[in-house]
N, CA and C atoms as an extended XYZ file, in Angstrom:
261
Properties=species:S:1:pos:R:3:atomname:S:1:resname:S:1:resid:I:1 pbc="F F F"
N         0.818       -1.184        0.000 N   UNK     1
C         0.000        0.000        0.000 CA  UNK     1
C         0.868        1.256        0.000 C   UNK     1
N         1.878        0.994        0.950 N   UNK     2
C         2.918        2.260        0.698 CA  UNK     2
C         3.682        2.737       -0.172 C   UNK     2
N         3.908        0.848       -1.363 N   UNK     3
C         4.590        1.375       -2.348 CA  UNK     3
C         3.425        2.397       -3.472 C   UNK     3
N         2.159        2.304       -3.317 N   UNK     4
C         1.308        2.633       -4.179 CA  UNK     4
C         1.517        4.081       -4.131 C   UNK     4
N         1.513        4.645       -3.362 N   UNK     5
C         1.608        6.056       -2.728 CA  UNK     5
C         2.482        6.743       -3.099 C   UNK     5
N         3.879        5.841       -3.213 N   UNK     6
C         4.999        6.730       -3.598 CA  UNK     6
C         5.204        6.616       -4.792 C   UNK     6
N         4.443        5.917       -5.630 N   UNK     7
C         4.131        5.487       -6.922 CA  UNK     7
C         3.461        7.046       -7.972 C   UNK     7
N         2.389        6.951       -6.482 N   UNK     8
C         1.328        8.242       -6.897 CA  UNK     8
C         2.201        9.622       -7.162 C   UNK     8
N         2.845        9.611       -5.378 N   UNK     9
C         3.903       11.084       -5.783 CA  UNK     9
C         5.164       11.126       -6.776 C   UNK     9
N         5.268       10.052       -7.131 N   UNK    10
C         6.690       10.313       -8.302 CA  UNK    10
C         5.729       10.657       -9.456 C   UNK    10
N         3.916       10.316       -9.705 N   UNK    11
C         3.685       10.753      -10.779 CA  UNK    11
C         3.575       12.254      -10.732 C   UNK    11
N         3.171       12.689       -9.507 N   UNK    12
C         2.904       14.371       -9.244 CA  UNK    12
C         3.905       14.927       -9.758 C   UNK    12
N         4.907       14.477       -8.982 N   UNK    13
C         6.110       14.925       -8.861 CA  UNK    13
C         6.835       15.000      -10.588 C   UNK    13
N         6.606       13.900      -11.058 N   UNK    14
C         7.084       14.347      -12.686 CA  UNK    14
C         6.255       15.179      -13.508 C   UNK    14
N         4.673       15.289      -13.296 N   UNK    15
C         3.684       16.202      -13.721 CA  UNK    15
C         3.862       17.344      -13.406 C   UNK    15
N         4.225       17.475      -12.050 N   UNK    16
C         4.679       19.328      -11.558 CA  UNK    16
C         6.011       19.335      -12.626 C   UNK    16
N         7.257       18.474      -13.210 N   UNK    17
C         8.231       18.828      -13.142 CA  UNK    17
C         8.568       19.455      -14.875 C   UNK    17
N         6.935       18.395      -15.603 N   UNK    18
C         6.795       18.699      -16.968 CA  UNK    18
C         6.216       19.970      -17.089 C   UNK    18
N         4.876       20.206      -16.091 N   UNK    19
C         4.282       21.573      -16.174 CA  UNK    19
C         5.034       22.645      -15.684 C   UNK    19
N         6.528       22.483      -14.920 N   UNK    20
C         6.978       23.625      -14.875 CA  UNK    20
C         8.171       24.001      -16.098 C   UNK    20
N         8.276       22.556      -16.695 N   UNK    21
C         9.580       22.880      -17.893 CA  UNK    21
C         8.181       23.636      -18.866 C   UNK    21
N         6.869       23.284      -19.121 N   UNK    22
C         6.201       23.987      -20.323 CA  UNK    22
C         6.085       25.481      -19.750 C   UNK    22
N         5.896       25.558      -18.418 N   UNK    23
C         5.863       26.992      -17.847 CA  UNK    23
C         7.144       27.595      -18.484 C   UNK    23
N         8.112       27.380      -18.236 N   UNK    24
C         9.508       27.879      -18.358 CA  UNK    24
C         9.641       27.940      -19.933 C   UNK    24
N         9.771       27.360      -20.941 N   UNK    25
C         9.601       27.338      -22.102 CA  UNK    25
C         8.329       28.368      -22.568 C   UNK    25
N         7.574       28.877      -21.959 N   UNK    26
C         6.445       29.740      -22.565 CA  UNK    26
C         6.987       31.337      -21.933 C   UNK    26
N         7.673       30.999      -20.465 N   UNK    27
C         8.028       32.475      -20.112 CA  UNK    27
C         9.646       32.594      -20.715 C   UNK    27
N        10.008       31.860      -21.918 N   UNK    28
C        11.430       31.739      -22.539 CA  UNK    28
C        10.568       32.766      -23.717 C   UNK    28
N         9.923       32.252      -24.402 N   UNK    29
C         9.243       32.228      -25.779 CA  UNK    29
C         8.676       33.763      -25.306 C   UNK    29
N         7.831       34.399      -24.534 N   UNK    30
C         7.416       35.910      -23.437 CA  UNK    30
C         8.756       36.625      -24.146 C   UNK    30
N         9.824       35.851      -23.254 N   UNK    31
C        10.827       36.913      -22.920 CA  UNK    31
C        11.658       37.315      -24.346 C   UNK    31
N        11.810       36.297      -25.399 N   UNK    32
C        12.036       36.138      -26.631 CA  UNK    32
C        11.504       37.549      -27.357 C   UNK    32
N         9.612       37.378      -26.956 N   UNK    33
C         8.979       38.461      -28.066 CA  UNK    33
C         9.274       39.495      -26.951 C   UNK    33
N         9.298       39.743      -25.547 N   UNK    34
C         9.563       40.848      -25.607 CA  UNK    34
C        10.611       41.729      -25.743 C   UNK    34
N        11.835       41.378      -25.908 N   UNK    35
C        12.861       41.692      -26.099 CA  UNK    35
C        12.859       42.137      -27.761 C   UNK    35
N        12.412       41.223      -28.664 N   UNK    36
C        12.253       41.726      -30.017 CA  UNK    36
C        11.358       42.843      -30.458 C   UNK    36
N        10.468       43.154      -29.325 N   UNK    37
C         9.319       44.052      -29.153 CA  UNK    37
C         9.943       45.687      -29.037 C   UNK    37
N        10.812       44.977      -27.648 N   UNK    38
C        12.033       46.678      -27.547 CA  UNK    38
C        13.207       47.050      -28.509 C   UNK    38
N        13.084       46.061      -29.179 N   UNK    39
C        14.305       46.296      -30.437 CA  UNK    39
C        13.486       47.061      -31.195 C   UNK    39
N        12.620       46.505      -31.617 N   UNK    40
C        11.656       47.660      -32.994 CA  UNK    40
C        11.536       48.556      -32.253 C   UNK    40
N        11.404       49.052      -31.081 N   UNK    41
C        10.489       50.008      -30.428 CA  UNK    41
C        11.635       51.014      -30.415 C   UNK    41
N        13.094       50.576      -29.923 N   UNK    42
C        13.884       51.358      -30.734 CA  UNK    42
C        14.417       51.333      -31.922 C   UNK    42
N        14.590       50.669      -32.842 N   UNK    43
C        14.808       51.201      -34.289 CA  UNK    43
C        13.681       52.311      -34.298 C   UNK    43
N        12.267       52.174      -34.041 N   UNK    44
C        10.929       53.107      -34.633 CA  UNK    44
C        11.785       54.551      -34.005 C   UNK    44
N        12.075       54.434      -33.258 N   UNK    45
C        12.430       55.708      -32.447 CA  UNK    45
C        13.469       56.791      -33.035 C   UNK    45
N        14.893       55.810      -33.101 N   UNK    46
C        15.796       55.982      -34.189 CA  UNK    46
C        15.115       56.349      -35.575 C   UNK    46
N        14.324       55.794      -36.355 N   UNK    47
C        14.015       56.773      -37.693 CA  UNK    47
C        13.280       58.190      -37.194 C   UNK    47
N        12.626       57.597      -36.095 N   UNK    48
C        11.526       59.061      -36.286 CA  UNK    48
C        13.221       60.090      -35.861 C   UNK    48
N        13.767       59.839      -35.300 N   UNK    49
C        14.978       60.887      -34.666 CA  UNK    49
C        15.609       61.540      -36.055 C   UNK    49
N        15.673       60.560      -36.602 N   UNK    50
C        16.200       60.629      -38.183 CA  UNK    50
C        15.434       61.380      -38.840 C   UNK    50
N        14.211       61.311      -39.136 N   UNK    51
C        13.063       61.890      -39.979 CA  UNK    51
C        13.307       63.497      -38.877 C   UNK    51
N        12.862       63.653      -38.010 N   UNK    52
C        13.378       64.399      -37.656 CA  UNK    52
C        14.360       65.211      -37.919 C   UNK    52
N        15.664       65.002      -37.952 N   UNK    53
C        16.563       65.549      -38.171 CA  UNK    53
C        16.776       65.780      -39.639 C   UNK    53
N        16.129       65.004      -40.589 N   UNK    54
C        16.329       65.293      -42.342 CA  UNK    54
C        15.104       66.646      -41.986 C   UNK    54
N        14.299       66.934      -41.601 N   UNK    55
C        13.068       67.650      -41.450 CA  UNK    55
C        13.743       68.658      -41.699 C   UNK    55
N        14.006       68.462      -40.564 N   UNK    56
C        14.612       70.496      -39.586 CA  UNK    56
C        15.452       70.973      -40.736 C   UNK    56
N        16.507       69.664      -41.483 N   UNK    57
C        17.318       70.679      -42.132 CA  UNK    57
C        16.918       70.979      -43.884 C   UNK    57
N        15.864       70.278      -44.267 N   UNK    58
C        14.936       70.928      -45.199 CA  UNK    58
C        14.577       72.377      -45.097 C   UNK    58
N        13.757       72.176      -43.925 N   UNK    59
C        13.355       73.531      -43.243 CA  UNK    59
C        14.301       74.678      -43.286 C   UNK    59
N        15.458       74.259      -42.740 N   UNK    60
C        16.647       75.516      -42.658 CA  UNK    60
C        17.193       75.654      -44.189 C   UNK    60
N        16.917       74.594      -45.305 N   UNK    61
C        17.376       75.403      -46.444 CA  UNK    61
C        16.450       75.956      -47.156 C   UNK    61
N        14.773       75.726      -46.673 N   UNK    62
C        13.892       76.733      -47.285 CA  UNK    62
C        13.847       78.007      -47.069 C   UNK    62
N        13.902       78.067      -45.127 N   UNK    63
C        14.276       79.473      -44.803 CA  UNK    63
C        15.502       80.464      -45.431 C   UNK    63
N        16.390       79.458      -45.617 N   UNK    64
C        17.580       80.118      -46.163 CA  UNK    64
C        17.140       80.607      -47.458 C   UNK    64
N        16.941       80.080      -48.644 N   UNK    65
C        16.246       80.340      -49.775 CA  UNK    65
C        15.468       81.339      -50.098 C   UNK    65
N        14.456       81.597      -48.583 N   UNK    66
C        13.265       82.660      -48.686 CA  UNK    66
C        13.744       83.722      -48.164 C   UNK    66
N        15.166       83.536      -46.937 N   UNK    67
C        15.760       84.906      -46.985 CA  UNK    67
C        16.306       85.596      -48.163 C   UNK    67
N        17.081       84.772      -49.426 N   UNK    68
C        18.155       85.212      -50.017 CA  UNK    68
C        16.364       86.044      -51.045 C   UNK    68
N        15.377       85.235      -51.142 N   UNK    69
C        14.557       86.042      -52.350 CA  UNK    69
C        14.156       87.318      -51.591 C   UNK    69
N        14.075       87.233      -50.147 N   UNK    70
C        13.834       88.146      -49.749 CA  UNK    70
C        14.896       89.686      -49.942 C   UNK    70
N        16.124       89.231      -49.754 N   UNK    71
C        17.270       90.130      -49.976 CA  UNK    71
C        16.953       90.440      -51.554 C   UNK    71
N        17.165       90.001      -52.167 N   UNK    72
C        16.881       89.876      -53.569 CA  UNK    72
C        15.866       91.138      -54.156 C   UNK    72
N        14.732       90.832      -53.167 N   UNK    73
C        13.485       91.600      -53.677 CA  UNK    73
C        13.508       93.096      -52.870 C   UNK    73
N        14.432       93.233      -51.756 N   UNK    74
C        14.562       94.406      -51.250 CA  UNK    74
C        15.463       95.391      -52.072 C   UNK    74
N        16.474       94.868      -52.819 N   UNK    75
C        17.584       95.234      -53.575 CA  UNK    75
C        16.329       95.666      -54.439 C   UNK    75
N        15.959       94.909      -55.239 N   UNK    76
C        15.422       95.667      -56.629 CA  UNK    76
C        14.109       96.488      -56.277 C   UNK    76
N        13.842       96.328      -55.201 N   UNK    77
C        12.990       97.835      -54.353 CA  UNK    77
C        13.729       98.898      -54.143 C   UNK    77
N        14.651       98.778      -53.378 N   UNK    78
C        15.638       99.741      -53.179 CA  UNK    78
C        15.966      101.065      -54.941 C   UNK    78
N        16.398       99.760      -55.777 N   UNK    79
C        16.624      100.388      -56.988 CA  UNK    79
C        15.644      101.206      -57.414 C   UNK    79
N        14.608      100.534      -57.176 N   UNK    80
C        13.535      101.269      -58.056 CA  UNK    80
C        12.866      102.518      -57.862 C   UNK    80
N        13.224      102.418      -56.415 N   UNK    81
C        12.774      103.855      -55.206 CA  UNK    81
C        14.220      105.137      -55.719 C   UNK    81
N        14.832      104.363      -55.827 N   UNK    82
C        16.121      105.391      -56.682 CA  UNK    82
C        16.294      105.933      -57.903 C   UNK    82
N        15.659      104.780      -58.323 N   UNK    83
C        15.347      105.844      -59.633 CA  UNK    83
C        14.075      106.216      -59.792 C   UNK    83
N        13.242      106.290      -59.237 N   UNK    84
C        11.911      106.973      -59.138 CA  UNK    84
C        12.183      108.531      -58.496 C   UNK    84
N        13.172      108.471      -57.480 N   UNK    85
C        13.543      109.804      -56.647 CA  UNK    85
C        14.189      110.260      -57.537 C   UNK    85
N        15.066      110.005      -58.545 N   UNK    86
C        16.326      110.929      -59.412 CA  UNK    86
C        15.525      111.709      -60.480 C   UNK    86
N        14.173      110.883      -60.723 N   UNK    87
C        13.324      111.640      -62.019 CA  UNK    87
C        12.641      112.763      -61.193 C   UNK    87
């Protein structure tokens, strides 16, 4: 009768030992996606930093551009106010 018993707990005992290797193998497989989860999460980050930074300096050669038409268009104001005053 006693051997029956210890019969019983070596089956527990290998049932706890399978359900904790599938436990362990599922929080392997967790830790797997989440780690691949924070990799994209920084690459995404890295382009937007990027997109970002191509942005701004678009931006600074439009401004630049709209100053020089601006210089541009003050000059040939300038002129024109000059020779409007000489007549």
């Amino acid at each position: 009768m006693n051997e029956k018993y210890k019969n019983v707990a070596k089956k527990s005992e290998g049932e706890q030992e399978l359900q904790l290797a599938a436990s362990l193998k599922i929080a392997w497989i967790a830790g797997i996606f989440s780690t691949l989860g924070d990799a994209l999460g920084t690459y995404a980050a890295t382009l937007a930093i990027e997109e970002a930074v191509e942005e701004d300096a678009m931006q600074k050669a439009k401004d630049q551009q709209l100053e020089k038409r601006l210089e541009h268009l003050e000059k040939q104001l300038e002129t024109i106010q000059e020779s409007l005053g000489s007549k």
